[in-house]
TORKE-165735 format. One line per field, with one value per residue (C-alpha): residue in three letters; x, y, z. Coordinates in nm, 4 decimals, decimal comma. Layout:
rest: (ALA|...)
x: (X|...)
y: (Y|...)
z: (Z|...)
END
This chain:
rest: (UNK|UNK|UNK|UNK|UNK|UNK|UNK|UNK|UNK|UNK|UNK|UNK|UNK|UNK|UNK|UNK|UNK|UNK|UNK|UNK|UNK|UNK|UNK|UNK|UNK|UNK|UNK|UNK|UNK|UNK|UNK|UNK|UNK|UNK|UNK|UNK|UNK|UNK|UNK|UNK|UNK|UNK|UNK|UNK|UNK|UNK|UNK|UNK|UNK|UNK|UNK|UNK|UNK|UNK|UNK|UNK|UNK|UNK|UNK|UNK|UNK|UNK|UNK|UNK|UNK|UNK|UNK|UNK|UNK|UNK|UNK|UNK|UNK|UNK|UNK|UNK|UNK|UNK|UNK|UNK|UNK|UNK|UNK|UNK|UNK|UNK|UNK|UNK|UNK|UNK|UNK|UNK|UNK|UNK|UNK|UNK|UNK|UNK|UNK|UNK|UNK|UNK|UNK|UNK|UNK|UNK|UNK|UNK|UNK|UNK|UNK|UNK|UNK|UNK|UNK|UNK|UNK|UNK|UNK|UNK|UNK|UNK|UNK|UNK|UNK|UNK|UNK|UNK|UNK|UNK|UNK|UNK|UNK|UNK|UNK|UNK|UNK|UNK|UNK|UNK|UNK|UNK|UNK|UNK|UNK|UNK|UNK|UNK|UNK|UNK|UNK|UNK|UNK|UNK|UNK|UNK|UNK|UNK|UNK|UNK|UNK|UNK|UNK|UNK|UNK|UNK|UNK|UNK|UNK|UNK|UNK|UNK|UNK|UNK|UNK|UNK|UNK|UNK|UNK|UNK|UNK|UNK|UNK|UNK|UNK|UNK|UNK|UNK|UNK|UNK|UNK|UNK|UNK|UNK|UNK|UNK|UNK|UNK|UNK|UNK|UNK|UNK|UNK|UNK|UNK|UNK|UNK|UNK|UNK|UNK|UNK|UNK|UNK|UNK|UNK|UNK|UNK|UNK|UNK|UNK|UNK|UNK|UNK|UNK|UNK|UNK|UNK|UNK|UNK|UNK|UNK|UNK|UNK|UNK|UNK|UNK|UNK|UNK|UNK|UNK|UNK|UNK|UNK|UNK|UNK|UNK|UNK|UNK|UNK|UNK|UNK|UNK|UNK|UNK|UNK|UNK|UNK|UNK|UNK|UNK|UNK|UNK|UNK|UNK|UNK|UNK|UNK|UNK|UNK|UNK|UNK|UNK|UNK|UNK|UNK|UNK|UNK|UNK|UNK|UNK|UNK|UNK|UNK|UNK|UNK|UNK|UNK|UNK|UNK|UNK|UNK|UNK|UNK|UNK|UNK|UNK|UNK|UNK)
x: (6,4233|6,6456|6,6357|6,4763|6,2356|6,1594|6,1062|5,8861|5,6444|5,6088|5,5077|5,2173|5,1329|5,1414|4,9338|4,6098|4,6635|4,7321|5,0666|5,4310|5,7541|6,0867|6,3943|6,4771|6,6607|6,4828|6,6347|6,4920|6,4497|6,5192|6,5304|6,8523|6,7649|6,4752|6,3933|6,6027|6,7723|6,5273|6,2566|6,4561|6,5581|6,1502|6,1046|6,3918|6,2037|5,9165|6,1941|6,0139|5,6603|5,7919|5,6722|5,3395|5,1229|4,9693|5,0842|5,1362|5,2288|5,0310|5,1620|5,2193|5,3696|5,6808|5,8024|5,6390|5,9365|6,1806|5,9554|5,9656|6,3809|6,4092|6,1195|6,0127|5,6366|5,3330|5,2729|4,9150|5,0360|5,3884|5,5691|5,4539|5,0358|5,1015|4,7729|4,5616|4,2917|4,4574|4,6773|4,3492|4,1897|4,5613|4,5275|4,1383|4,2584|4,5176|4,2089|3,9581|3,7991|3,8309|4,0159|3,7681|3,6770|4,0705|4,0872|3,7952|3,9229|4,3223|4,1521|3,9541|4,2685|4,4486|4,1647|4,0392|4,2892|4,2561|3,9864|3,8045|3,7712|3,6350|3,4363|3,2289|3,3013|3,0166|2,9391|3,1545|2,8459|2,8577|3,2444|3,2458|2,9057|3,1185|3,3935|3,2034|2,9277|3,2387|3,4461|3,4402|3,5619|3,8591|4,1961|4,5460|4,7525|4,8032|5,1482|5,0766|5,4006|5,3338|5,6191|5,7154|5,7768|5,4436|5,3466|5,5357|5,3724|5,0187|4,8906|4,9580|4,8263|4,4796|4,4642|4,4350|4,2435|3,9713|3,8798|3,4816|3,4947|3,1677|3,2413|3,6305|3,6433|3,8354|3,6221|3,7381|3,7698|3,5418|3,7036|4,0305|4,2201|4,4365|4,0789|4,1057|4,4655|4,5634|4,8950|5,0962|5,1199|5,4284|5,4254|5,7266|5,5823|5,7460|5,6359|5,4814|5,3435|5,0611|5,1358|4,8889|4,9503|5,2045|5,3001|5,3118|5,3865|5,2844|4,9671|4,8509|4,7296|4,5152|4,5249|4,3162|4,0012|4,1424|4,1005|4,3735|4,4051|4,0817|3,8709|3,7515|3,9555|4,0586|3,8427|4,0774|4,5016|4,6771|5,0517|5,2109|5,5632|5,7385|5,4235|5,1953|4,8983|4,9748|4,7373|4,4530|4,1437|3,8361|3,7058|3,3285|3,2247|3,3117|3,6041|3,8352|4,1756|4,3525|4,7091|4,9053|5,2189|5,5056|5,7695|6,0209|6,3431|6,5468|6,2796|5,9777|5,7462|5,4013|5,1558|4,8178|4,6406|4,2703|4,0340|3,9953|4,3719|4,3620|4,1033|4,2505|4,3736|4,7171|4,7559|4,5921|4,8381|5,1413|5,1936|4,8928|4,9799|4,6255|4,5732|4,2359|4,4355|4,1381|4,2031|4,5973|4,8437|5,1971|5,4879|5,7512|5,7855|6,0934|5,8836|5,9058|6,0366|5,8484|5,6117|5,4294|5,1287|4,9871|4,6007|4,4437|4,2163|3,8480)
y: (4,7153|5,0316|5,1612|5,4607|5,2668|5,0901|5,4220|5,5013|5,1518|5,1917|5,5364|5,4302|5,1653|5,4150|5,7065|5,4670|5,2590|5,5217|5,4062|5,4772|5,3180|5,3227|5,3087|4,8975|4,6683|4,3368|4,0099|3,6555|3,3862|3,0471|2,7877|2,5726|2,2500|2,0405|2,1953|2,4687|2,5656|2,8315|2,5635|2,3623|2,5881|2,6806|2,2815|2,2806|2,5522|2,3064|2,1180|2,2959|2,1846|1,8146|1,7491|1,9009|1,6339|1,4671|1,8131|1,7767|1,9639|2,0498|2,1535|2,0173|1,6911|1,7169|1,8808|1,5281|1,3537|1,6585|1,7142|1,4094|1,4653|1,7851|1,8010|1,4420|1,5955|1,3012|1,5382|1,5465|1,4277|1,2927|1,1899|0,8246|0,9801|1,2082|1,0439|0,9896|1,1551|1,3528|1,5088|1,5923|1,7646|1,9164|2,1092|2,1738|2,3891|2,5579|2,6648|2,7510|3,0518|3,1244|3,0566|2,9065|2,6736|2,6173|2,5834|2,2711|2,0839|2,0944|2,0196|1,7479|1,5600|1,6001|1,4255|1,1878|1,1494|0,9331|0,6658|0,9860|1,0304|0,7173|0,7062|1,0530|0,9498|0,8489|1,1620|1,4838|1,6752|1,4408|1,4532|1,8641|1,8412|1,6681|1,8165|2,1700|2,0053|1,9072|2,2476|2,2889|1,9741|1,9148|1,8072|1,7641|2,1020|2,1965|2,3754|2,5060|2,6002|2,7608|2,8592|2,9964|2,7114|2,6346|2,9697|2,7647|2,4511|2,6238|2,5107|2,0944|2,1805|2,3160|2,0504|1,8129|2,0607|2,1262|1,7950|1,6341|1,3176|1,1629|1,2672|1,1560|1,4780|1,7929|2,0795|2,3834|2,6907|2,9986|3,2047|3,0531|2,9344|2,6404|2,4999|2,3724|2,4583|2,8418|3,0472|3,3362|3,5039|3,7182|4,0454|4,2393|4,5862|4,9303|5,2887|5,4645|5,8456|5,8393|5,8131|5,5924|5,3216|5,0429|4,8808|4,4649|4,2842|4,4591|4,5242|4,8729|4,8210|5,1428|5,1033|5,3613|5,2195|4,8381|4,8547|4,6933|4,8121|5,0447|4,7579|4,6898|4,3906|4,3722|4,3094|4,4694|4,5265|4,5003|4,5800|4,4145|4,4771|4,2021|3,9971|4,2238|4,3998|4,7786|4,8570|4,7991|4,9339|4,7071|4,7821|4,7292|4,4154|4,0284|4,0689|3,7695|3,9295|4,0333|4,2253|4,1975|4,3723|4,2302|4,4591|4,2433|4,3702|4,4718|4,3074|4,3955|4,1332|4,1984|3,9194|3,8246|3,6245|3,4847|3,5880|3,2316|3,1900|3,5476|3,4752|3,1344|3,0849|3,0335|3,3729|3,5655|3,3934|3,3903|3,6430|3,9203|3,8529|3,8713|3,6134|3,5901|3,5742|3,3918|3,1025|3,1388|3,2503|3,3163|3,1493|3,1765|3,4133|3,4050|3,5555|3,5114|3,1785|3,0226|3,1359|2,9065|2,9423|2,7640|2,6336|2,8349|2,5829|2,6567)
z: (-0,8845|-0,8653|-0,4723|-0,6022|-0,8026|-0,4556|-0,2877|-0,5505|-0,5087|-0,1791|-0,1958|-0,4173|-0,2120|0,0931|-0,0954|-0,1270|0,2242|0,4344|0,5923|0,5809|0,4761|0,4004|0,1462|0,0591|-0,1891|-0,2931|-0,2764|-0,2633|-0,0351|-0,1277|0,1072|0,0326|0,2432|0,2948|0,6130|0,6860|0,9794|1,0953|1,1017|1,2545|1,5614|1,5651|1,5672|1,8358|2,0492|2,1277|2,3554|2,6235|2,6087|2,5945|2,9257|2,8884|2,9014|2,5886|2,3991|2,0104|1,7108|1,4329|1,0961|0,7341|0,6605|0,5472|0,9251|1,0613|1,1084|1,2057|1,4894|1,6514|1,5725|1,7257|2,0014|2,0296|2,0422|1,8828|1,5398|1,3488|1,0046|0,8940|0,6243|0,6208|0,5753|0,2756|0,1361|0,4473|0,6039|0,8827|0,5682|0,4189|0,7234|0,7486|0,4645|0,5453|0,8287|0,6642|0,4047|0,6781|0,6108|1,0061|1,2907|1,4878|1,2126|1,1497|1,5943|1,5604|1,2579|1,4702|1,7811|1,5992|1,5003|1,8065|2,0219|1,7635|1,5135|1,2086|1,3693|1,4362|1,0876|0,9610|1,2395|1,1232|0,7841|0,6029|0,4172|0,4277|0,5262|0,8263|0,9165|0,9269|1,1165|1,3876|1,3910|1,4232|1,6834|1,8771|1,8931|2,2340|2,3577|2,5972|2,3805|2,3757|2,3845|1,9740|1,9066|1,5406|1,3437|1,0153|0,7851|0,4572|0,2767|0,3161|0,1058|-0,1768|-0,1299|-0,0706|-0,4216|-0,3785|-0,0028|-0,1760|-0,3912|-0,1173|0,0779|-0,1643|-0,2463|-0,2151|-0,0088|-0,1176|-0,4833|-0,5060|-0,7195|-0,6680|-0,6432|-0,8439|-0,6624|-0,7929|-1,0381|-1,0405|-1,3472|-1,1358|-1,0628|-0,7439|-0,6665|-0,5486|-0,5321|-0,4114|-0,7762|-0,7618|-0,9453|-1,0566|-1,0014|-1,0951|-0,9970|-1,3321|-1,3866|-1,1863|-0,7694|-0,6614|-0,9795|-1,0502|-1,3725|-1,2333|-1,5106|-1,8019|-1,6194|-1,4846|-1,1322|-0,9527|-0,5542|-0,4827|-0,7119|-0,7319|-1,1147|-1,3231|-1,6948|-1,6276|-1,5099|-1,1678|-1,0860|-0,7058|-0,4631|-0,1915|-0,1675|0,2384|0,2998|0,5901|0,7319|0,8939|0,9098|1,0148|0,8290|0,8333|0,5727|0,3619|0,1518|0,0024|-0,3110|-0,4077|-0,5810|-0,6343|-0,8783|-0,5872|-0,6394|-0,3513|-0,4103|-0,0963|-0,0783|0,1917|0,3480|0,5087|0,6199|0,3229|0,0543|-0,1124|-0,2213|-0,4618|-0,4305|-0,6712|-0,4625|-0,4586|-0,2291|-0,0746|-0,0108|0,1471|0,3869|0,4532|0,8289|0,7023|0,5353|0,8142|1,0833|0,9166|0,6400|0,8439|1,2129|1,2671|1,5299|1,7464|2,0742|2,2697|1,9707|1,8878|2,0767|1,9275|2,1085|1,9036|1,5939|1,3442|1,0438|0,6877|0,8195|1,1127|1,3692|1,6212|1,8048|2,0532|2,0530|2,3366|2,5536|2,5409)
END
C-alpha cells in the first residue's frame, strides 16, 4: 500500500479499537533458511539454563535437532518423531484453548514423555483425563520457544493437532472450510469512504459492527503492535472470524483467522503477548521471530 493509504488503514482500525498509531510502509518477511538465524541465536540463548538440572525445551519439531546443536538441552519432539505421539500432544498444546491446559499437556511430556502416553493411552478420553488429573505435578523445567515460522506451519500443526485417537480420523474444525486444518488468512486491505471500513480483498469489512459486505460476520477484530494486544472490540454472536491486525515495526499485517486458532495458546503467547505470568514467563523475546518463555513451577 501507498504510505498514505497505510495512514489511512490504521486510522480505521484505530477509530473502532480505540488506540493510536502511526505512519508505516509494508514489507514481508520471508524466512530464507531452514531455521534462521534469529531462531538460532533464541536457540543459542538457552546456553544458560544448560546446567539447570533435568531442564528441557519444548517447541515444534523441526527446531528438535538445532536445539540440542545450539543449547545441548533434552527437547520434547524432534525431527526423528514427526509421526509420534509426543508430536501429536506437541501440536495439542499449541491448540489449547488455555494456558493452563497448554502448561499440563508440556508438563505432561516433559515428566512422562512418550511411555507416558501409551501408558494413559487406551482411549483419548482417558489420556487428557491424565494429563489434566496430573497438572500439578512436580516436572522438569519447560523452556517454550515459539516462533513465526510456526504461524506458517500452523495449518500441518492442526492437522496433527486435531486428530481423534480412538477414531484414527481427523476431526473437522467447526465452521471451517480446511476441515480440520486452520490458517493465518492474509488480507490485502485498503482504506475506502467510510472511516471505520476497509476494502480486504474485494470484501467490505465494518470494525465497528464486525459485519463484512453488510452481514454480521466477525465475531471480534484485536490490533497488536510489536506483539502485543493494544486493542480490541467483540461483536455479538457465533459468526468464528477473528480479524487481527499486526503492527510491527515498519509493516502492517491483516489477518482472517478462526476463532479456534485465535484463542489457541500459540496465538495468545506469541502474536498477543498475553501471557498468564503465574503459568509463562517470558525469557527471551525477539518478536515476529522468536520469543521464549519459561514454564513457571507450580
Amino acid at each position: 500500500l501507498p504510505a498514505v493509504d497505510n495512514l489511512a488503514v490504521t486510522g480505521v482500525i484505530a477509530s473502532c479499537l480505540l488506540i493510536g498509531s502511526y505512519l508505516v510502509s509494508p514489507t514481508k518477511f520471508m524466512p530464507r533458511a531452514a531455521v534462521p538465524a534469529q531462531v538460532v541465536s533464541a536457540l543459542q540463548s538457552l546456553q544458560s539454563v544448560t546446567d539447570e538440572k533435568e531442564a528441557v525445551m519444548a517447541s515444534w519439531w523441526d527446531y528438535g535437532y538445532s536445539s540440542l546443536l545450539f543449547n545441548k538441552l533434552p527437547v520434547l519432539a524432534d525431527g526423528g518423531s514427526q509421526v509420534s505421539p509426543p508430536t501429536y500432544m506437541m501440536a495439542k498444546a499449541l491448540l489449547a484453548p488455555s494456558l493452563q491446559e497448554t502448561a499440563a499437556i508440556l508438563r505432561f511430556l516433559a515428566r512422562e514423555g512418550g511411555s507416558g502416553i501409551a501408558a494413559h493411552a487406551d482411549s483419548q478420553k482417558t489420556l487428557i483425563d491424565h494429563i489434566a488429573s496430573s497438572a500439578a505435578a512436580p516436572a522438569p523445567p519447560i523452556y517454550f520457544m515459539l516462533t513465526n515460522q510456526m504461524t506458517g506451519w500452523i495449518n500441518s500443526i492442526s492437522k496433527i493437532g486435531n486428530w481423534n485417537l480412538d477414531t484414527g480420523q481427523p476431526v473437522p474444525v467447526r465452521g471451517n472450510l480446511g476441515g480440520p486444518g486452520l490458517n493465518y488468512n492474509i488480507l490485502q486491505c485498503k482504506p475506502v469512504a467510510v472511516r471505520h471500513q476497509l476494502n480486504c480483498n474485494g470484501h467490505i469489512f465494518d470494525l465497528c459492527s464486525g459485519q463484512v459486505d453488510g452481514k454480521l460476520r466477525l465475531d471480534g477484530a484485536v490490533q497488536t503492535r510489536n506483539g502485543q494486544q493494544v486493542g480490541g472490540v467483540n461483536f455479538p454472536g457465533q459468526q468464528l472470524n477473528m480479524f487481527q491486525f499486526a503492527e510491527i515495526d515498519q509493516e502492517q499485517i491483516a489477518y482472517l483467522l478462526h476463532r479456534d486458532l485465535f484463542q489457541s495458546s500459540f496465538n495468545q503467547l506469541f502474536h498477543l503477548g498475553r501471557a498468564d505470568n503465574s503459568l509463562f514467563e517470558m525469557i527471551y523475546d525477539d518478536y515476529p521471530h522468536a520469543r521464549i518463555f519459561r514454564l513457571q513451577s507450580q
